[in-house]
N, C-alpha and C positions, 0 to 999 in steps of 0.2 A: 866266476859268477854266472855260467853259463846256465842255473837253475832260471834264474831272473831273466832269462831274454835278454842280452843286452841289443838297444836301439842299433841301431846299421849304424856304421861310422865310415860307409864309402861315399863318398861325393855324387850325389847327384844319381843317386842308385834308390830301388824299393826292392825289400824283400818280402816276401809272404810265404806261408809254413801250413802244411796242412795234415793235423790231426786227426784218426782213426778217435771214435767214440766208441762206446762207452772206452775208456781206459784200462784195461784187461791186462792180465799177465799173460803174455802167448809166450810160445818158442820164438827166440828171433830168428833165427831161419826163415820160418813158415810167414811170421810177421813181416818181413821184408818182400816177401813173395807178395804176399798182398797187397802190398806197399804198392808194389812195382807192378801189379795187373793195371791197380788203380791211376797208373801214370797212362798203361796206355789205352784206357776206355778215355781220362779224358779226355789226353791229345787227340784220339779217333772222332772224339765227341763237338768237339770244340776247332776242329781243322777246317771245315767252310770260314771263319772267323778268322782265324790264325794264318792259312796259307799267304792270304793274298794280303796279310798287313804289313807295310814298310814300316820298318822297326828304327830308331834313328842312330842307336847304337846296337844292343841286344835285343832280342826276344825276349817271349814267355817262356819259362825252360820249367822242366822240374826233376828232380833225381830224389833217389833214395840215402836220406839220413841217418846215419845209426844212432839210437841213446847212446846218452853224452850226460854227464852230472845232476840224474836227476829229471832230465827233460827226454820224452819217449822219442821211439822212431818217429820219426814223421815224412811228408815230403814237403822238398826245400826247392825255394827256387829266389836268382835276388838277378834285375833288369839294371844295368843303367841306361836310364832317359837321357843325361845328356840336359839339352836344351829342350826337348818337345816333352815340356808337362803334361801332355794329351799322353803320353804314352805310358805314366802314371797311372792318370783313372780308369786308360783303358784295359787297364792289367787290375784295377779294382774292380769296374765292373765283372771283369772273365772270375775271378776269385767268386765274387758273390751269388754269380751265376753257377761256377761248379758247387759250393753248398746248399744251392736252390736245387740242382739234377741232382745231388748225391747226400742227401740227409744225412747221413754218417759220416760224413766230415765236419770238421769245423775249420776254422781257418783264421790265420794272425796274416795283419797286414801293416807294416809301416820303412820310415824312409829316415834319411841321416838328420832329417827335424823330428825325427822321433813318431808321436801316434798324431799324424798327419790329416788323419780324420776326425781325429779331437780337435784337431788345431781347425780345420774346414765348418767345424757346427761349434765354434766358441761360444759365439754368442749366446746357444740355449744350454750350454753345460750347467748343471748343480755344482751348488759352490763347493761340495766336499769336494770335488774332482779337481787336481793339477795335476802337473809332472812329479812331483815325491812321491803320489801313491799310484798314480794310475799306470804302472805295469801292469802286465799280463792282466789285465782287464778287458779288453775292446776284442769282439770277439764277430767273424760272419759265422751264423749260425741257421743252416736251412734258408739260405737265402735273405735273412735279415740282421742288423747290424744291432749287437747286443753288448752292453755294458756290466759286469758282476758289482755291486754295488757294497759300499763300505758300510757294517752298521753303525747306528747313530750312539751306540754307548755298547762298550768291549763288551760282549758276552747276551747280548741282546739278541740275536738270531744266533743261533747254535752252527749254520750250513756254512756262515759268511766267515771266513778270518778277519782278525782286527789289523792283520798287514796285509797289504798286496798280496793276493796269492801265489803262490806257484803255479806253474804249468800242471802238473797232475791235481794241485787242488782246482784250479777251474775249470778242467777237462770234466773232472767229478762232480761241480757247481752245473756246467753245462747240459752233463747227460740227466741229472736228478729235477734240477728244478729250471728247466730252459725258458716256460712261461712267466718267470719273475725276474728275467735279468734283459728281457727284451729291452732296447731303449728308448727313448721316450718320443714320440712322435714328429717334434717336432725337428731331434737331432735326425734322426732316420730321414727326414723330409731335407735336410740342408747336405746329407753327402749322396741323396739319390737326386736332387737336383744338377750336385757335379757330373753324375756319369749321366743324366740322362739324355736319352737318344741314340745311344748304340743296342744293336750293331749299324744302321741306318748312318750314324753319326761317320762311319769309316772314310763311305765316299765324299762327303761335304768336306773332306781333314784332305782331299786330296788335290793338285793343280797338276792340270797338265798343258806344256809348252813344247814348241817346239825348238827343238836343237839343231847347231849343223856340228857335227859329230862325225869322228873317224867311223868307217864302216866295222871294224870291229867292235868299240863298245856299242856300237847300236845293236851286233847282233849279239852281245851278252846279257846286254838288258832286254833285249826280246824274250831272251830264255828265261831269267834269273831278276826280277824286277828291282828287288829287295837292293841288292849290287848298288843302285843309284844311289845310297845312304852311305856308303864305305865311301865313296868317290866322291861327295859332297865332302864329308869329313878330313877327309884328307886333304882338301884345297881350302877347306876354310880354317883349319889347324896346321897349315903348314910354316916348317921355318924353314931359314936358308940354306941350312943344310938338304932339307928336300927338293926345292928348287933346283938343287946341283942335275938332279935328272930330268932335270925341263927345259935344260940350255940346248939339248939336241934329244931330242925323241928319239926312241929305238923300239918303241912297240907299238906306239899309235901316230902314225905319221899323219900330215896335217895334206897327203895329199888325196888321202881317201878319204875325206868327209865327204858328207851326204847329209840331207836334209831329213831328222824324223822327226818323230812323238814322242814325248819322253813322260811319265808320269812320276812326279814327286809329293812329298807333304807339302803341306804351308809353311810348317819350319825348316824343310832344306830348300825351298824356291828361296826364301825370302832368303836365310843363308848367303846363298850363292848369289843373289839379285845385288844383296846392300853390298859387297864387297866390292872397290874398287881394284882393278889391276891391270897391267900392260905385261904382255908376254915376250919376253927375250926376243931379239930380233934375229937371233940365231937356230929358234925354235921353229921357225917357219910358219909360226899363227899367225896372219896378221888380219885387223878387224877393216870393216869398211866405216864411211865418214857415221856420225853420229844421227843423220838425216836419212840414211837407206831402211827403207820397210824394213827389211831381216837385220840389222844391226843388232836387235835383242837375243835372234836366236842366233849369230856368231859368235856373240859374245856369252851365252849363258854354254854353247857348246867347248865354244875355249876354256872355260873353268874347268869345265869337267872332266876336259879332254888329259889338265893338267892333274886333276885330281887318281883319273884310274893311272897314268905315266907313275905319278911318284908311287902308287899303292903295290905295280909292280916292279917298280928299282926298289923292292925292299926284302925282296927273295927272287931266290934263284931258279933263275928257266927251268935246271935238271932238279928238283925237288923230288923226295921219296918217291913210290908208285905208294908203299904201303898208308899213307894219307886217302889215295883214292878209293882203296876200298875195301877202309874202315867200317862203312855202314852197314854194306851188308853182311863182313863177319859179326858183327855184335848180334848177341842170341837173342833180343828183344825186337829187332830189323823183322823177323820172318810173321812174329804175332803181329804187330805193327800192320803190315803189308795185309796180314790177311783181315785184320778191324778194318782196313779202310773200305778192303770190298764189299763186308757187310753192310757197311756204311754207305753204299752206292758212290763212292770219290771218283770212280771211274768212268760213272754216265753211260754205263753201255758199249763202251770202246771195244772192240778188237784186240785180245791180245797181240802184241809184238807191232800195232801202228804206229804212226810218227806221233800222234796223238795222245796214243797210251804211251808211249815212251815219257813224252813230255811231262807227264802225270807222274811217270814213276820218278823221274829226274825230282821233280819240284816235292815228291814225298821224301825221298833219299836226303835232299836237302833241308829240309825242315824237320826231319827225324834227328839229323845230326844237329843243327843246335838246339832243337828243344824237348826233345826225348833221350837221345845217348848222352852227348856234350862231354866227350870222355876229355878228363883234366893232362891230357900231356902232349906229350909232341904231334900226337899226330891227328891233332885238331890244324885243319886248314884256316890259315889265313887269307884275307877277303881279296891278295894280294894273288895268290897261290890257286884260289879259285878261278878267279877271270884265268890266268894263263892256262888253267884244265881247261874251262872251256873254249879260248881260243884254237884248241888245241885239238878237239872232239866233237865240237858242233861245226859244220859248214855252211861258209856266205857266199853269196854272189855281190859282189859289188856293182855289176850293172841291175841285180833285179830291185836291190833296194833302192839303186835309182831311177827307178820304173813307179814305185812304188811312194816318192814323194807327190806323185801330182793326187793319189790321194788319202792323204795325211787327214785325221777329223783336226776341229778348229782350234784354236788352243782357247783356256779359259782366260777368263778377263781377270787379272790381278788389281783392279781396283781398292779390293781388300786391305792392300800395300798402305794405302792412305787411308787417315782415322781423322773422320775431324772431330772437334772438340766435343759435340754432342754425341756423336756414338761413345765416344771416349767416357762421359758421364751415363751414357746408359748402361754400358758394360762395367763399368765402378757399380752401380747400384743393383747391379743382377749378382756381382762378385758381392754384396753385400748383402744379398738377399733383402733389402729394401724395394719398398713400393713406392710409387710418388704418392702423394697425396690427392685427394679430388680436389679439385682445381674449383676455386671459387669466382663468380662474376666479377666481385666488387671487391673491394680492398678494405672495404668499411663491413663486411661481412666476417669476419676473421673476429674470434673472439681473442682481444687481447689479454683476457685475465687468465688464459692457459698458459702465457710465459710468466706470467707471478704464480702460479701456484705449482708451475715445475721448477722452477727456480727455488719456491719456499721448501720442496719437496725434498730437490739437490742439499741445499743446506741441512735439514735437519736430520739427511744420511750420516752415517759415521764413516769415518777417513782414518787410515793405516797407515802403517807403512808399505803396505802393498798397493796405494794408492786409493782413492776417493769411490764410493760405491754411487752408482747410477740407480736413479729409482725403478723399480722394478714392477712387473705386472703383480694384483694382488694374488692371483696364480701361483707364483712362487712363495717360495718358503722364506717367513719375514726374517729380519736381524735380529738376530736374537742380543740384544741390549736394552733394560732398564728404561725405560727415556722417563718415567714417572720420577724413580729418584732422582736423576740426571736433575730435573727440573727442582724439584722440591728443592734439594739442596743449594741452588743458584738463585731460587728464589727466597729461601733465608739470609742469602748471603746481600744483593742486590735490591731484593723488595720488589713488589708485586705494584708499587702505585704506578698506576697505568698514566698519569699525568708526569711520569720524569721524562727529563730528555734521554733521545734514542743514541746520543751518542758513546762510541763503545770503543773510543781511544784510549785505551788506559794503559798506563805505563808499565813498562816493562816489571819496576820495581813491586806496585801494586800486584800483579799477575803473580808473579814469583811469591811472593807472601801467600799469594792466597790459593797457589798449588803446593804449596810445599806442607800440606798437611794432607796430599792428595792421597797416600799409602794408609792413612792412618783412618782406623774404622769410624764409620760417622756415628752411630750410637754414642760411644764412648765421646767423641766432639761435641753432640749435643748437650753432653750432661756437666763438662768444665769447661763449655768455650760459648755459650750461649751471649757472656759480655763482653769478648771480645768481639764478637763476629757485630753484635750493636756499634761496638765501639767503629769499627773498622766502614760499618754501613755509615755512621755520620759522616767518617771521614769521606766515602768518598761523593758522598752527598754534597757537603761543604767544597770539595774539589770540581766536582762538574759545575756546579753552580757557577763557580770562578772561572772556569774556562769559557760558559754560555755566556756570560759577564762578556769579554775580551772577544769573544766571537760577535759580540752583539754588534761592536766600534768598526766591524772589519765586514766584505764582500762575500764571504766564504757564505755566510746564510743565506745571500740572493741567488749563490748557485741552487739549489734546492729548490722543487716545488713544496710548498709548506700546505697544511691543511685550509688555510684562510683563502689563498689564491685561487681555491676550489669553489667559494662561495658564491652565492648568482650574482651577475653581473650589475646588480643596482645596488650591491653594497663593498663593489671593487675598489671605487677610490677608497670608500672611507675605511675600508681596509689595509690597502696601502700606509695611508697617512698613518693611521694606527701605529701600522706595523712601526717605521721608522720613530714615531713618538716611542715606543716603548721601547726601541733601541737606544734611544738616545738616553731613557733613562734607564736603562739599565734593567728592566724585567726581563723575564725569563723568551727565550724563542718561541715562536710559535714552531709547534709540533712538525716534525716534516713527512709528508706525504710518501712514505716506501716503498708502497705499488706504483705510482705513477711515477720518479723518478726510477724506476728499476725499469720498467717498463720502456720509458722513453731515451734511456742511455742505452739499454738491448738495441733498441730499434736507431737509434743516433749509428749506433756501430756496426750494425746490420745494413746501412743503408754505405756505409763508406767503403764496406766491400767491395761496391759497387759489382755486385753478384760474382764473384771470385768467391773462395773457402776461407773463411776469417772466423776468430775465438767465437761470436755470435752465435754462427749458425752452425759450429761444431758444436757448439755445447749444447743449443736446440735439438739439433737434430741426435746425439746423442739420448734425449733424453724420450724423442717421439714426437718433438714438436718441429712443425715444418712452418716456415713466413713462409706471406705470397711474396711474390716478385715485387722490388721496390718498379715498377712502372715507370713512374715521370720520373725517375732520375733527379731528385731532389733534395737538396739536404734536412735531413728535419731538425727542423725548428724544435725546442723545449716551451713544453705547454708554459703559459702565465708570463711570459716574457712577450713585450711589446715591441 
């Protein structure tokens, strides 16, 4: 079913795929060729961005895909994130950013929850759209996010399929009609609200602390920044089998630490922050009491220290040479080198300085995972790397101790701590909600807005796919009847506006009177006219009896009824009434809907006592927001004394 795209089914991974337009028949030779320029204009294009991102597992990568069943060459590329969801959008925004420089692409994006940007702008989707059909539909195209839309009856637009399309049919959809499948303003507004603010957003993603750290990985990360994510990783996924090589050190001894800077994300600080642990006392780390200024950076440095040890106890000191260089045999390495210099990457440098060295290093390396990434043995492991460069780059371990007195500050992790209101503020921006404007008064608030989204809720229709929310008149209505709906329930029950509201009726009555539900109403009207008479006595004569037996009983004083509403100079003699005519037996007085709806919402809204309870989910659900219960009170039900 490779025709169909199938969704990613790696954990915690995103891939994205980038199609050549219009869809042409080329030589694939020649087609791959182009493929493969186009990998390395982006990478050229897009490396200010790329270079300096700490990635929390992989990179951005891309390679050349051959057709395969139906679906063209393209280029392919799939990241695991791991834990930092930021590393996600950040590979959606570069995606939407390469169809915006490069017109002639288009580009698929999604992750092992499937079309993950569907799932980001739920809320404004069109109801034809779920997971059964919307394959190969969600498409970046020129830099904006576009939908191929399903017609609304088979054979109705000629361009559309009545199934999901395939990969060449909406490649064909795309180049022909691109101005009619754009998507609708306000989904494009909820996944550019996800990415917005990069590239600005990179350095705000980042903390930096200080470390006391063996003098080797300080001078690996000097080189090699990225390195701090593989050494996080490996301390905070470690088992005890890894451990075995952190009982005694052999490559970062705990008597050349040194104090430095270390720059990670927010999700490997915090990582490595929340983890408790005590290191072997055979290891030679040991921390100072919990009260020393620097107790945070010996300890954030011990992690780490444990983390780069197990990365290399997991390959061998004498490893290939041929791993080292890989990069620059591969024939894409020399175009590569020379994009960059058009590119100005090199700032003017001096060929053969330490500087431009350092420049060619950090290209070399980000060539190899995100332009070569050749699939076999002699891809380095992150394990394999540090001991290259242990091994090639030279330290002084007096000058880096020369060089703590001046270290910049570290940043304040405050962040670490969420109280409960940022916590709702960040709820409601993931939910792309506003608060409401905020009213003086509490008696300001118009209550007949929760009886008429409530009356609103109800005479939605409800599935099995659960209950429909009332919608803007914007959208496209439900398409159900509600004239018959009614007519029919009103021959069946009757229109007299003086019955009781009560709508308890037995299980048995219900079943009678749906068990004719299949069968067309025409043909009901014309032989069932006297039974459906008969059936309304009956339950005429039944309610009456039951209002009877409710009269003798308390159940009616829970209720505000329509008389309780009457002005206050004819209260008693309403009351007495009232009870008079219970006693003998006439019919209830009618009960008031809105204002008992109203004041059981608000009864129930107040017991919250501002927590998230049925109330104010179903409220807020619907657009309607309560002010704050204020004084903390329980309320009272109107007409009770």
């Amino acid at each position: 079913m490779e025709e169909n795209m199938k969704l990613a089914t790696v954990e915690d991974a995103v891939e994205y795929r980038l199609f050549l337009i219009p869809d042409e028949p080329r030589d694939p030779e020649k087609h791959k060729q182009i493929l493969q320029k186009y990998i390395e204009r982006i990478m050229t294009q897009f490396a200010p961005m790329l270079f300096p991102y700490i990635w929390q597992n992989q990179p951005f990568n891309l390679k050349y895909k051959p057709g395969k069943g139906g679906v063209p060459a393209h280029l392919f590329g799939m990241t695991k994130f791991g834990d930092n969801i930021e590393d996600e959008w950040f590979i959606v925004y570069i995606v939407k950013q390469i169809t915006k420089e490069f017109p002639e692409l288009v580009a698929r994006i999604e992750d092992n929850d499937g079309e993950f940007l569907l799932i980001e702008a739920a809320d404004f989707l069109p109801k034809w759209l779920d997971p059964d059909n919307s394959a190969n539909r969600v498409f970046f195209c020129r830099g904006e996010l576009c939908i191929i839309p399903a017609p609304r009856k088979p054979g109705a637009v000629s361009w559309l399929p009545t199934t999901p399309p395939t990969i060449p049919q909406a490649l064909n959809i795309i180049s022909t009609h691109p101005e009619k499948i754009l998507a609708s303003e306000s989904i494009r507004a909820a996944v550019n609200r996800r990415i917005r603010g990069y590239p600005d957003k990179i350095q705000a993603s980042l903390h930096r602390a200080h470390c006391f750290l063996p003098a080797g990985i300080a001078a690996v990360l000097k080189q090699q920044p990225r390195l701090v994510a593989a050494g996080v990783q490996a301390f905070y996924l470690r088992d005890p089998i890894d451990l075995r090589a952190c009982r005694i050190f052999k490559t970062f001894l705990p008597e050349t630490r040194i104090m430095t800077s270390v720059t990670f994300t927010k999700c490997l600080y915090a990582q490595l922050m929340q983890q408790r642990f005590m290191p072997d006392r055979r290891s030679g780390y040991k921390l100072p009491a919990p009260s020393h200024p620097q107790y945070r950076a010996h300890e954030l440095g011990m992690k780490l220290a444990h983390g780069f040890e197990i990365l290399c106890s997991k390959c061998s000191p004498h490893f290939s040479d041929s791993k080292k260089s890989s990069v620059t045999t591969s024939p894409l390495w020399a175009g590569f080198l020379e994009s960059l210099k058009k590119n100005d990457y090199f700032k003017g440098l001096i060929e053969g300085s330490a500087q431009y060295q350092e420049r060619v290093e950090m290209a070399k390396n980000y060539f190899q995972l995100s332009v070569n990434q050749p699939e076999s043995s002699l891809t380095m492991s992150p394990g394999e790397e540090i001991l290259t460069l242990l091994q090639t780059i030279p330290f002084d371990i007096e000058m880096l101790k020369k060089e703590e007195a001046n270290l910049p500050p570290e940043d304040d992790d405050q962040w670490l701590d969420l109280s409960p209101d940022q916590l709702d503020q960040l709820l409601e921006e993931a939910a792309g909600k506003k608060e409401p404007e905020s009213v003086s008064k509490e008696e300001s608030y118009d209550l007949t807005q929760v009886s008429k989204s409530m009356k609103a809720f109800i005479s939605k229709v409800s599935t099995h796919k659960g209950a429909e929310l009332p919608r803007e008149p914007s959208e496209a209505p439900v398409t159900f009847d509600a004239d018959s709906f009614l007519n029919y329930f009103d021959k069946i029950l009757g229109p007299g506006p003086q019955e009781s509201d009560s709508d308890d009726l037995d299980e048995e009555d219900f079943e009678s009177l749906d068990s004719d539900d299949n069968v067309d109403l025409e043909t009901q009207e014309h032989r069932g006219e006297a039974s459906v008479k008969g059936t309304l006595d009956d339950l005429k004569s039944y309610m009456a009896q039951m209002d009877q037996e409710l009269a003798h009983t308390s159940i009616g004083k829970s209720f505000t009824t329509q008389k309780q509403m009457e002005p206050l100079s004819q209260t008693t003699k309403s009351n007495s009434d009232e009870e008079d005519s219970g006693a003998g037996g006439s019919v209830m007085t009618p009960v008031d809907v809105d204002l008992n709806l109203v004041s059981n919402i608000l009864e129930s809204y107040s017991c919250q006592a501002g927590l998230a309870g049925p109330a104010s989910n179903l409220l807020q659900s619907m657009g309607v927001w309560l002010p704050d219960d204020t004084e903390h009170r329980p309320t009272s039900k109107p007409g009770k004394d």
